[in-house]
DSSP file (Angstrom, degrees, kcal/mol; ACC not computed):
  #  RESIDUE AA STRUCTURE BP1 BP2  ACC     N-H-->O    O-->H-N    N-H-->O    O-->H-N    TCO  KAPPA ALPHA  PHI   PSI    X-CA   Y-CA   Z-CA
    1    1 A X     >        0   0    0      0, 0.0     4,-1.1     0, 0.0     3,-0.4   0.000 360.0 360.0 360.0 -36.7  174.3   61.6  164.3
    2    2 A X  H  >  +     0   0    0      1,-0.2     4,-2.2     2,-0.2     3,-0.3   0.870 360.0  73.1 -75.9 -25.9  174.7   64.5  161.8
    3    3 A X  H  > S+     0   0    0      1,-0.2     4,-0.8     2,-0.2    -1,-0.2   0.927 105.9  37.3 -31.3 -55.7  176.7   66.1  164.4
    4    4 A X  H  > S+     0   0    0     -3,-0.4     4,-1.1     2,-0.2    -1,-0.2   0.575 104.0  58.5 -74.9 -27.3  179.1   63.7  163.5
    5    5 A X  H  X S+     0   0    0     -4,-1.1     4,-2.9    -3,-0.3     5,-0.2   0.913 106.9  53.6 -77.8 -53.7  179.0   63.3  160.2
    6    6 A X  H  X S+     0   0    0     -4,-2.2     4,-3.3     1,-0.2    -2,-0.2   0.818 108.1  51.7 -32.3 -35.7  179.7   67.0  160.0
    7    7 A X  H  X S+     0   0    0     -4,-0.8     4,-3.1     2,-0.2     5,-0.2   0.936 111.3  48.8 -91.0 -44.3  182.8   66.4  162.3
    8    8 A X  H  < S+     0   0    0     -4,-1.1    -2,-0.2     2,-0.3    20,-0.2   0.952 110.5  52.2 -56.2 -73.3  184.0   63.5  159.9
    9    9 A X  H >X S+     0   0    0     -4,-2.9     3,-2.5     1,-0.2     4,-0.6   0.899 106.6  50.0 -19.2 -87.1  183.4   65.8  157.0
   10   10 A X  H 3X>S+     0   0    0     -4,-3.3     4,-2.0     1,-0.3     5,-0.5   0.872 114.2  44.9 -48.3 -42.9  185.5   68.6  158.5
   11   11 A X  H 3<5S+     0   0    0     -4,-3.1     4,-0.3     1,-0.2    -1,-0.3   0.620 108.5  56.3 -70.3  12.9  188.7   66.1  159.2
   12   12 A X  H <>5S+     0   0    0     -3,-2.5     4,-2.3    -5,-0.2     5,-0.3   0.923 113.1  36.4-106.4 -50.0  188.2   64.8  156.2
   13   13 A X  H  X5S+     0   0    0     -4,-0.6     4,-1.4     2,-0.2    -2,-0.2   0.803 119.7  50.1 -41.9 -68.3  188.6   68.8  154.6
   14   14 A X  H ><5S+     0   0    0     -4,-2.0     3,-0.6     1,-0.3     4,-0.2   0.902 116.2  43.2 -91.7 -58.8  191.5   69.8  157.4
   15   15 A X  H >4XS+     0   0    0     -5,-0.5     3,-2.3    -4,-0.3     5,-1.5   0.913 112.4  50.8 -56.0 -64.9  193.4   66.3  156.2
   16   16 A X  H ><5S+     0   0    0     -4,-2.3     3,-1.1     1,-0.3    -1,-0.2   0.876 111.2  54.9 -26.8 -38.6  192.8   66.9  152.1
   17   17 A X  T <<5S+     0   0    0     -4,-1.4    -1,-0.3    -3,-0.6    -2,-0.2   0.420 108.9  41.1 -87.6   0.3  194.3   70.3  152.9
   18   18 A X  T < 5S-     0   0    0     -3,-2.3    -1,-0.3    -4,-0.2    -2,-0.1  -0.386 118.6-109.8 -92.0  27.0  197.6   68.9  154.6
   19   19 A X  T < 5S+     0   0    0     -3,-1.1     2,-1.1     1,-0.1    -3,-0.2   0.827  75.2 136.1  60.4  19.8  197.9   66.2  151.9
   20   20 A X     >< +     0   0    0     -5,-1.5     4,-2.1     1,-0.2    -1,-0.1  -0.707  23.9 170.4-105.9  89.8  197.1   63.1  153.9
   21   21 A X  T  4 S+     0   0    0     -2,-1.1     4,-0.3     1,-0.2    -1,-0.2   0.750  70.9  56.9 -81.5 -21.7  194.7   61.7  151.1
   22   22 A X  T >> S+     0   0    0      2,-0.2     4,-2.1    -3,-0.1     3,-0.7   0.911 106.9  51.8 -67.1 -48.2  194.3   58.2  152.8
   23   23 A X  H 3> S+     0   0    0      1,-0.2     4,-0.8     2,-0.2    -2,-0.2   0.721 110.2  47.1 -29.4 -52.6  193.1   60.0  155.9
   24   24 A X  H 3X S+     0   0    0     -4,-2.1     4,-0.8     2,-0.2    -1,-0.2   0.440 108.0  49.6 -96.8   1.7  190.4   62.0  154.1
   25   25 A X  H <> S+     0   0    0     -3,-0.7     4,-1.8    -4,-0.3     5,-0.3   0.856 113.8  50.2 -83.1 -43.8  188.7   59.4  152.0
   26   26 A X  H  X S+     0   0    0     -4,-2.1     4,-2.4     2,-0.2     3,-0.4   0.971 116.0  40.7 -43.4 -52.1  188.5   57.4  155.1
   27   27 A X  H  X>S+     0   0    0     -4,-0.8     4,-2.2     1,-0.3     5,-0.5   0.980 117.2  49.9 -57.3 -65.9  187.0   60.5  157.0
   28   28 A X  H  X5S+     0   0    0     -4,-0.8     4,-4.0     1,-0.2    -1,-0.3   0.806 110.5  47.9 -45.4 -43.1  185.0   61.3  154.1
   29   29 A X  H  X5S+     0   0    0     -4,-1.8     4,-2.6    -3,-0.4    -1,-0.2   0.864 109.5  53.0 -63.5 -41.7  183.7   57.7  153.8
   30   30 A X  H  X5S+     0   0    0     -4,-2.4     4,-2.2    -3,-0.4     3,-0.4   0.984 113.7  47.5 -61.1 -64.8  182.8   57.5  157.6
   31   31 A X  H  X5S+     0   0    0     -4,-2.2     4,-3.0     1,-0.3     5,-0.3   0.953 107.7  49.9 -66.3 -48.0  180.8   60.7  157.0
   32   32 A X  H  X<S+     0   0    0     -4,-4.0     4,-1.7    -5,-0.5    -1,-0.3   0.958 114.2  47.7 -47.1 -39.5  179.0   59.7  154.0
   33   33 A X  H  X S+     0   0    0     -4,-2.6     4,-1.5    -3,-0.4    -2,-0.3   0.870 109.3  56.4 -57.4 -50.7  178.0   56.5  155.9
   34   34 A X  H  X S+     0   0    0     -4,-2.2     4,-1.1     1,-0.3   -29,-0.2   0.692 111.0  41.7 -89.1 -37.1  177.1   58.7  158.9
   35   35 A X  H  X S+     0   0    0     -4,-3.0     4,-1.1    -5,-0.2    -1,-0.3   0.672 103.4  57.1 -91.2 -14.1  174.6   60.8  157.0
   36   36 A X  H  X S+     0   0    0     -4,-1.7     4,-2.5    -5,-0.3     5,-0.2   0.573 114.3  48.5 -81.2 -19.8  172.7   58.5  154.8
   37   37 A X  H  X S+     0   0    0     -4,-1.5     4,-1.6    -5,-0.3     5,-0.4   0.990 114.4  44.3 -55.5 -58.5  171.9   56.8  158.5
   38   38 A X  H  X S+     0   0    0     -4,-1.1     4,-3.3     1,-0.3    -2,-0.2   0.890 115.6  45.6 -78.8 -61.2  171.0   59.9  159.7
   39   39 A X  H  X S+     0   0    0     -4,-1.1     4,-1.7     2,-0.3    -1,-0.3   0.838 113.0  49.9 -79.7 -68.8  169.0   60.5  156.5
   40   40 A X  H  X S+     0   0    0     -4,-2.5     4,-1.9     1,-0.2    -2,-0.2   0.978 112.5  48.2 -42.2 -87.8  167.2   56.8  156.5
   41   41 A X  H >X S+     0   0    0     -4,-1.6     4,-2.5    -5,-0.2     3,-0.7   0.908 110.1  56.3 -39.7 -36.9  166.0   57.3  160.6
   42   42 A X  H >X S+     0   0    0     -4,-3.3     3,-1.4    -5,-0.4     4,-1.2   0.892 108.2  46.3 -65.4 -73.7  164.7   60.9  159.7
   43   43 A X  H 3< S+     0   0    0     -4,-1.7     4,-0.4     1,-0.2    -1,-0.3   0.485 113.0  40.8 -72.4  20.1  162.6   59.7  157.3
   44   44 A X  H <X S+     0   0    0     -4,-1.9     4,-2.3    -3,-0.7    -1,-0.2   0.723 115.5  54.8-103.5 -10.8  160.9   56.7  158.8
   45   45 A X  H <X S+     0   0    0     -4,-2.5     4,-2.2    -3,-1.4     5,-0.2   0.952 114.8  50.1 -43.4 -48.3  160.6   59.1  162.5
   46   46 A X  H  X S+     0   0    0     -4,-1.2     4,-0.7     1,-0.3    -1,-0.2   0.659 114.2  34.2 -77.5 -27.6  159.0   61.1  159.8
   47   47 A X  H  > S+     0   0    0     -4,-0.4     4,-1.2    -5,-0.3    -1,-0.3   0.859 117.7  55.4 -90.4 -33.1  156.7   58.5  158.3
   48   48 A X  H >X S+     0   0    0     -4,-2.3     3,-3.5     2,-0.3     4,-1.4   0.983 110.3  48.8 -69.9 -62.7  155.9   56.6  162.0
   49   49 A X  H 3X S+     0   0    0     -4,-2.2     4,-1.7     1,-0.4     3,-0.2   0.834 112.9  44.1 -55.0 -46.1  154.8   59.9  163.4
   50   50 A X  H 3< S+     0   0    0     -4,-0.7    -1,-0.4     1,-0.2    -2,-0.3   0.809 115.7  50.3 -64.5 -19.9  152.5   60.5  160.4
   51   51 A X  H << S+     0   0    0     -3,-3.5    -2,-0.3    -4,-1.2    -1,-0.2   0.649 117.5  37.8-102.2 -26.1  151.4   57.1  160.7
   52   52 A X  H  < S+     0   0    0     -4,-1.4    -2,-0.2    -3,-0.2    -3,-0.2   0.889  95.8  83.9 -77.2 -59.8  150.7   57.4  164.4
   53   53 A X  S  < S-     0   0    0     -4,-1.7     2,-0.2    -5,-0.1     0, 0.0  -0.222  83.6-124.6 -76.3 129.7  149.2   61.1  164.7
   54   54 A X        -     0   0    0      1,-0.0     2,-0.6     2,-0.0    -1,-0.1  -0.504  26.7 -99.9 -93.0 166.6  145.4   60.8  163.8
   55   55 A X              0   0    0     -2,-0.2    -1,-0.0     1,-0.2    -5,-0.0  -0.803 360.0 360.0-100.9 120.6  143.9   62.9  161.0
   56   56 A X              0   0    0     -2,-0.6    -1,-0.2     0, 0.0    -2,-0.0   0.620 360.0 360.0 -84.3 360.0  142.1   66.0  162.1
């Protein structure tokens, strides 16, 4: 998923940089969207797995 947000990101740069400014908020938006998912599932893998994993 950050894979993608990255790729989102970058059309959203290539498109700001030819002028297509509708193009690159969208792209930009998509990405923002695409990493605060990404962001939310890492930390609750990161809290299940601590929550799972016994304490030595």
């Amino acid at each position: 998923m950050l894979y993608w947000a990255l790729i989102f990101f970058l059309v959203a740069l290539v498109a700001a940089l030819f002028g297509f400014g509708g193009i690159a908020s969208g792209a930009a938006t998509i990405a923002q969207v695409l990493f605060f998912v990404f962001l939310v599932l890492f930390i609750v893998s990161l809290i299940a797995g601590a929550v799972r994993r016994p304490m030595v």
